[in-house]
Structure formats: structure tokens, C-alpha cells
N, C-alpha and C positions, 0 to 999 in steps of 0.2 A: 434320225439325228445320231451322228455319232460323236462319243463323249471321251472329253482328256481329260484327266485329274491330274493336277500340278500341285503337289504341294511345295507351302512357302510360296505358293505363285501372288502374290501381292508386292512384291519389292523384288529390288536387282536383277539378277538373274533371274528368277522364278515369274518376274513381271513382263519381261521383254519373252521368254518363253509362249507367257500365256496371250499374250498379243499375236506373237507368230503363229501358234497353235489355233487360233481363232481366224486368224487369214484365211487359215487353209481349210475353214470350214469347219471344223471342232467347236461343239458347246464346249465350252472351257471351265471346268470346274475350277473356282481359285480356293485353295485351303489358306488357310492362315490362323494364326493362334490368337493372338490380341488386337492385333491393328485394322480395326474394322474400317477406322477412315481410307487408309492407302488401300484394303480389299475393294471397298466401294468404287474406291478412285480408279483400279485396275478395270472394274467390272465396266464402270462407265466407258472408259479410253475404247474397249473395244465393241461395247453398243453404239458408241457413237460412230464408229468404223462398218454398223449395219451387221455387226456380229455377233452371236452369244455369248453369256454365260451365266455361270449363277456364283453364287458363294457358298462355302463348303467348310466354317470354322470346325475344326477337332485338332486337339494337340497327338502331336504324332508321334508321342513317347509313351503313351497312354492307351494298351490295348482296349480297353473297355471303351473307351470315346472315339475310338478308331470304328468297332464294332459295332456299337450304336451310332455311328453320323451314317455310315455307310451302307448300314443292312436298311434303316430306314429311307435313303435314297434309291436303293433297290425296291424297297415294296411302291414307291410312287412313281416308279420307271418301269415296270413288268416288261415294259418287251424293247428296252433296251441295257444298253452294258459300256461300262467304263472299256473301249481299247487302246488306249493309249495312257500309261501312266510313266510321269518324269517323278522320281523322288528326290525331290529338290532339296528338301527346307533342312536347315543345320544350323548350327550356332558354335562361336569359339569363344575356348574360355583358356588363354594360352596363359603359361607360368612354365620353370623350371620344374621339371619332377619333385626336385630336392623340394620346392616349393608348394608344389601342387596339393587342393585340399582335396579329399574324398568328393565332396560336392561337384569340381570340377570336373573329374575323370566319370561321373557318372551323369552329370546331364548331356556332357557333350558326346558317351557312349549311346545314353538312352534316345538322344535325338537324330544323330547322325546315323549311328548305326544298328538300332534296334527297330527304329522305325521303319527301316527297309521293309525289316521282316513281318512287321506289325500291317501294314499297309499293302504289301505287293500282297502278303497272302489270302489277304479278303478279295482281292481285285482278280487273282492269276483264276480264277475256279469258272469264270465267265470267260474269258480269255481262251482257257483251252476248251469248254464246251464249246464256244463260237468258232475254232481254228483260227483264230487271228490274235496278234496282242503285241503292243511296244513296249518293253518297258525300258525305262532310260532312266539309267543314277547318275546323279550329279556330285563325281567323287572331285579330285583335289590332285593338286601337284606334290598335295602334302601327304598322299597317300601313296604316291609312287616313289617320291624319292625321301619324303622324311625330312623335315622343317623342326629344328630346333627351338622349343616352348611350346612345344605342340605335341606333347606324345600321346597326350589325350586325342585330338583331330586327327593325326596320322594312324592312329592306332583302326580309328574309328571309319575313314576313307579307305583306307589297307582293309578291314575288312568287308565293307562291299563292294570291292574289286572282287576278292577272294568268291564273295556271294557268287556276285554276277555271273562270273564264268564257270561258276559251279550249276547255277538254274538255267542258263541257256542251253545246257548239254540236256538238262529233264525234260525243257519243255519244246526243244526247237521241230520235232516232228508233229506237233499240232500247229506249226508256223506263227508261233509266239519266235520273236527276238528279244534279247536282253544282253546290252550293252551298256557302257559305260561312259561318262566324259567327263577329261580332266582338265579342268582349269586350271592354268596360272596367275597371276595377279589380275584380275579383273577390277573396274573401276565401280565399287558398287559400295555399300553402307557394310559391308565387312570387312572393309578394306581401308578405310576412308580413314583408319589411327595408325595406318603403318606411314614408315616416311618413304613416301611414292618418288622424289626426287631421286635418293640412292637406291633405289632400287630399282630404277627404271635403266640403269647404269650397268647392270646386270643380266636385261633382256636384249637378244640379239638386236630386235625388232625398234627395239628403242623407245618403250612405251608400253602402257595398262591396254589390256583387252576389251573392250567393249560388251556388255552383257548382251547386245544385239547380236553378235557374232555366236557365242555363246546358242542364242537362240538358233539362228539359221543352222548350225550343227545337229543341234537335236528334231529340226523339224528334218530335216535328213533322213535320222535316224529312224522318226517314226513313219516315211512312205513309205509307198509300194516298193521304191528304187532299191532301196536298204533291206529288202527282204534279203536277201545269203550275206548278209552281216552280223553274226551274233559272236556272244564271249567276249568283243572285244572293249580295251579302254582305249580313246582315241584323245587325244592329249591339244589340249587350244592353249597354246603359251608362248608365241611370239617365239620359239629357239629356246626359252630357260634354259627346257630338261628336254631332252626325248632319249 
């Protein structure tokens, strides 16, 4: 059996991920932090498609809970290994700097962008002893060009871009890739308090992104096909930004 870990994989993007990742054969591991109903809910969608997966709760800002879900997932899997990791899960907590409290700028670092580190590095060590390994972040439009009320997210997007194509140069001669994708407005529950009407006035394309779309990108990313693909951020936004 081979195995994907998607964190955040229970909602928006992270769910149509884990759905696609399960098509294609992948026990699907769904992370998630609180929402056991929508995790169960994800888990079902794709048994009921005749496909795996399991559940996989740890908060992914939190080395210790990272390292206890996952070491112990390895002692009950001996003779297999996560090859496929999407670092999906994030959260925004957007204000004006002038405004922003301590609290803000550090959960949405500690989630978005600590967890990279927290998570790939327990997973990459199977990875390159195996010669194989996807890894795929799910950074942000807001990381490429910079979203005003957001310097906390951009800050935090901006740097697992930076990550990315700094560990695809370490690890690409054991045939691990590590690449990037940038969404633009996607229609998902973090999205769902902006006002979609003017700002759909804004995208070439004329319209919100689909988290399915989303998906089929990153399952891309993680086949055989996409192997001399690494380092890069590949950008899904209808025209915004490129």
C-alpha cells in the first residue's frame, strides 16, 4: 500500500486533494485538528468510492504532537512509508499591521509556516532512504505577490516558497521532488468572508477557482509524469497574478 498524508485534508482544498489522492490509489491519510465530523465525512466520501483511508488528528504547529502521531504510525506500518506528503493545512487571521496583535502573527507563522518544517521533516527520512518522495505545499497568491491585511499569511506563504526550493536542491538526487502551488481565490471556507462578487471583477477568468482543480494539479505533481519537476511554485488563479 502506498501512503499520502494531507494535512488539513478534511475541508476545501485539503478534501478534494484527499479524494483525488485516493482515485489514484493512495491510502490517504486525512490530518485535521478539531473537526472530526468533516475528517470522518472526507474518510467516508472516499470508502465509499471503494478507496482508503484512515484519520491522522495532530495539530501541525505542535512538534511534539507531530512526533508522537507519526512515529507511532510508523511503529504500526514497519514495512511501509508515507510518499507523498501535500502540506496543506493553514489558517488566516488578517488585520492591518498597525493593528495586528502578537497572537495573530504567531499562530498563522506557527501554522502555515512552521509546520512545514515540523511535518516534512519527520516524513523526508523514509523518503530519501526509499528513493522516492512528493512533497507538495500549498502556498498562496499571497505569498507571491503580497495581499494587503495579510502580512502575517504572506509573510508566512513567502516563506515556504523560499523552503521549497531551497529542499528540492538537497533532496532531488534521491528522486524526492518538492514543489509548490499557488492558489488564487479559491471557493472554499477561507474564503467564503471575502466579497467574491468584486473581486471576481479582478480575475481574468471571470470567477473563484474550484478546490477540484486545485486538486488535479497536485495529483500531477505527485506522479511518475512530474518526476524533472522540482523547486518550482506553479501558480492556479485564473490570470490574477503570474
Amino acid at each position: 500500500m502506498e501512503y499520502a498524508l494531507v494535512t488539513g485534508g478534511s475541508r476545501g482544498i485539503g478534501k478534494e486533494v484527499s479524494l483525488a489522492l485516493a482515485r489514484k490509489g493512495y491510502c490517504v491519510l486525512i490530518n485535521y485538528l478539531s473537526n472530526q465530523a468533516a475528517a470522518k465525512e472526507t474518510k467516508e466520501l472516499i470508502e465509499k468510492e471503494g478507496n482508503k483511508a484512515e484519520l491522522l488528528p495532530f495539530d501541525v504547529s505542535n512538534k511534539e504532537s507531530i512526533d508522537e502521531v507519526l512515529m507511532k504510525w510508523s511503529e504500526q506500518h514497519p514495512n511501509d512509508y508515507i510518499s507523498i506528503l501535500v502540506n496543506n493545512a493553514g489558517i488566516r487571521k488578517d488585520a492591518v499591521m498597525i493593528f495586528m496583535q502578537d497572537e495573530q502573527w504567531e499562530d498563522v507563522i506557527n501554522t502555515n509556516l512552521n509546520s512545514y518544517f515540523y511535518v516534512t521533516r519527520r516524513v523526508l527520512k523514509d523518503m530519501l532512504t526509499k528513493r522516492f518522495g512528493r512533497i507538495i505545499n500549498i502556498v498562496s497568491l499571497s505569498g507571491i505577490k503580497g495581499l494587503p491585511g495579510q502580512t502575517n499569511y504572506s509573510a508566512a506563504k513567502a516563506g515556504v516558497i523560499g523552503a521549497t526550493k531551497a529542499l528540492a536542491q538537497e533532496v532531488a538526487a534521491r528522486k524526492v521532488t518538492v514543489n509548490a502551488v499557488a492558489p488564487g481565490f479559491i471557493s472554499t471556507d477561507m474564503t467564503k468572508d471575502m466579497d467574491e462578487a468584486s473581486l471576481k471583477k479582478l480575475i481574468p477568468t471571470g470567477r473563484f477557482g474550484k478546490p477540484e482543480e486545485v486538486a488535479s494539479l497536485v495529483c500531477f505533481l505527485a506522479s511518475e509524469q512530474a518526476s524533472y519537476i522540482t523547486g518550482e511554485v506553479i501558480s492556479i488563479n485564473g490570470g490574477l497574478y503570474t
